[in-house]
N, C-alpha and C positions, 0 to 999 in steps of 0.2 A: 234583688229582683231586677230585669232586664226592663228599665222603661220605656213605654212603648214612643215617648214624644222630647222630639229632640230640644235643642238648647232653642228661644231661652226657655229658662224652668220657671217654674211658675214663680220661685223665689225672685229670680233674675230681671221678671216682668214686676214684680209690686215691688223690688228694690228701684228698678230705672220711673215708676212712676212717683212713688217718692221723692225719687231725687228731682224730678221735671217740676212737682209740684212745691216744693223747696225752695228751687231756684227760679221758679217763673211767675213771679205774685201777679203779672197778666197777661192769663195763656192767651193766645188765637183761637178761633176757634179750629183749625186745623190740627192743631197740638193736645187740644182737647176732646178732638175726636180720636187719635191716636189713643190719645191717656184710657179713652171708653172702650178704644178696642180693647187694649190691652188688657182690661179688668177683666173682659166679657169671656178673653181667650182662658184667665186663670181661673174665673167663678166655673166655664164648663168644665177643667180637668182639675174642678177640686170635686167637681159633681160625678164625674165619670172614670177621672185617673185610675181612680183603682184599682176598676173592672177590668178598665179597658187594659190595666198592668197586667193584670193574671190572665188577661184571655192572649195578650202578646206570648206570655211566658210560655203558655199551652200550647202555640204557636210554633214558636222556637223549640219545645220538647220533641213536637210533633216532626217535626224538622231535623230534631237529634244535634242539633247545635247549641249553643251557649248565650251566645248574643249575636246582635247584628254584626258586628265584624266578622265574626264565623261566619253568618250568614252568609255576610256578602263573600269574600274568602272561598267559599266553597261553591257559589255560584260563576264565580269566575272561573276556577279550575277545572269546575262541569262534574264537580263532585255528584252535584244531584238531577244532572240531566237527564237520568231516568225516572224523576220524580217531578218533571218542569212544569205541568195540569198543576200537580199539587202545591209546589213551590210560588205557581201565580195567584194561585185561589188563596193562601195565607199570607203572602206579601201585600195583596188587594186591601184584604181585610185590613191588614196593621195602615194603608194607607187611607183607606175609610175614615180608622180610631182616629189619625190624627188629621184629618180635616174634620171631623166632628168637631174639633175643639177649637181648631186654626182658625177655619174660616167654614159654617157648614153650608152658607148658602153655595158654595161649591159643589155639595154632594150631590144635589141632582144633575147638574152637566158632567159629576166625573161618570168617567164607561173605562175598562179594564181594558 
């Protein structure tokens, strides 16, 4: 399945927090607010990943592509220039899912 949110993965975030807290017996508190983001980014897309996977996926069907590389791919070549309404309004979306997770106090200042 096509994931809708890029690197790092959620793996990737509670491996590097691990290792921070491993090797930093006394964090800053600047280090320690990173460490909270980080948790905060993996607790929302253990909450939402899912959905928000299969609604990407539906996305990209919808679209007749495969994954994001196709996507992009086929946007560049103007494959779906007669589709570019539709192309903005599911690209939006998948850019919503993953500020939902990133950082959602963004969502109300993003505008399409």
């Amino acid at each position: 399945m096509s994931a809708p949110h890029d690197a790092p993965t959620v793996s990737q975030l509670l491996e590097a927090v691990r290792a921070w807290i491993a090797s930093d017996a006394e964090p800053n508190p600047f280090h320690a607010r990173v460490a909270a983001n980080m948790l905060a980014i993996v607790e929302r897309e253990l909450a939402v990943g899912e959905q928000q996977a299969v609604a990407h996926r539906a996305r990209l069907d919808q679209l007749g592509v495969d994954d994001d590389t196709e996507l992009a791919a086929a946007i560049r070549s103007g494959g779906l220039d007669d589709r570019i309404d539709e192309v903005r309004t599911l690209v939006w979306a998948s850019v919503k899912d993953k500020l939902a997770v990133a950082n959602p106090k963004y969502l109300d200042r993003a505008e399409p």
